[in-house]
N, C-alpha and C positions, 0 to 999 in steps of 0.2 A: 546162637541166633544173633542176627545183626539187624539195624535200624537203620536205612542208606537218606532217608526223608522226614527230616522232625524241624519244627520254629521251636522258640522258645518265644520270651516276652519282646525281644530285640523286633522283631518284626510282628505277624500275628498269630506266636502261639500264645499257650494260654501258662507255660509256668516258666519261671525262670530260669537264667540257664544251668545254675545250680540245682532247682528243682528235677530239672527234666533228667541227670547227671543219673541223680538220686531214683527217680522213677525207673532209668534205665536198670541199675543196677538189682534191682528191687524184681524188675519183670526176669532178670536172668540172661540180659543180652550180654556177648564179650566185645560189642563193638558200637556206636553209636555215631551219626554223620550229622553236627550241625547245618542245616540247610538253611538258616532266616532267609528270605529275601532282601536285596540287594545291599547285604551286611554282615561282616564277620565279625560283629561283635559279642552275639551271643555264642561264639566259638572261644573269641577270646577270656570269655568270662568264665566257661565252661572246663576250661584247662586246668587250673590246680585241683577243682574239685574231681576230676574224671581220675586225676594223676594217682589221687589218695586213695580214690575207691578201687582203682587196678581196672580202670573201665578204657577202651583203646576209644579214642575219640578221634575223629577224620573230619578236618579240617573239609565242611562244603559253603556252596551259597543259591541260592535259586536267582534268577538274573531274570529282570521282566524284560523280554527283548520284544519288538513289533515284528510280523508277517507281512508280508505284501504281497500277496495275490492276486486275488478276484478284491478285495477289501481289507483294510487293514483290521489287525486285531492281533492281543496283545499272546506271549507265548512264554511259558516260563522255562528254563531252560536250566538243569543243575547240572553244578559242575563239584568236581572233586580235586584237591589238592593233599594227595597221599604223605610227602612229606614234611607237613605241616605248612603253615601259613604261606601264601603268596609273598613272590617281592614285591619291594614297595613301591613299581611302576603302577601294578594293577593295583594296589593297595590306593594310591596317591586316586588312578582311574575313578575308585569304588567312590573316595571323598568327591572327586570335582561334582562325581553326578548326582551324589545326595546335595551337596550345595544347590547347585541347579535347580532339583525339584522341591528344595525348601526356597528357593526367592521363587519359583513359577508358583507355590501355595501361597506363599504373601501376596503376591501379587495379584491372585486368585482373592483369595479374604477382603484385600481393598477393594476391588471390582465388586463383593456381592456388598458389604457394608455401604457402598454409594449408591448401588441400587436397595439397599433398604432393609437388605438381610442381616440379622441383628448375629453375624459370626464372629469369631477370634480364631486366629490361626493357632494359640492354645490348645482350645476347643476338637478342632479339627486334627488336631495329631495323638490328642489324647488316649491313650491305650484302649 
């Protein structure tokens, strides 16, 4: 039995990615796909421990991309990298665009704090 769609804590699952390693092995899967959203980090984290337990771990990511249609709206879109991690063009990609969406949240927190909303960008990314 394999698992092609799991987050861990990196995005929004609920255990770590050591955790999830551990629950995989536990339920009896030979094979397990980190997918966080827009991050390979709970893949990267997930690596020595999957190695020890003899659990095959596959390098994914869920990508929030935009539609455009009749109306926009957002689309999640997993991808797979079979033999292990991405270079580091998409790698370097994966950073500019988390940069990006943490100064458009600051940016965002400034904006509600001058209208009166008692936020922190902290706050707001908190798990």
């Amino acid at each position: 039995m394999i698992d092609l769609h799991s987050h861990t804590t990196a995005s929004d699952g609920t255990f770590t990615p050591e955790e999830l390693v551990q629950a995989a092995v536990s339920a009896g899967l030979e094979a397990l796909a980190i997918t966080d959203h827009d991050t390979l980090a709970g893949y990267q984290e997930a690596k020595a421990t999957a190695e020890r337990s003899g659990l095959r771990l596959i390098c994914g990511i869920e990508l929030s991309t935009k539609l455009e249609l009749s109306q926009r709206r957002t689309v999640h879109l997993l991808g797979y990298f079979l033999q292990g991690e991405p270079n580091g063009d998409f790698q370097g990609w994966l950073r500019h665009m988390q940069d990006s969406r943490r100064d458009r949240n600051r940016r965002l927190a400034t904006r509600l704090q001058s209208m009166g909303v008692n936020v922190t960008l902290e706050e707001a990314e908190a798990p």
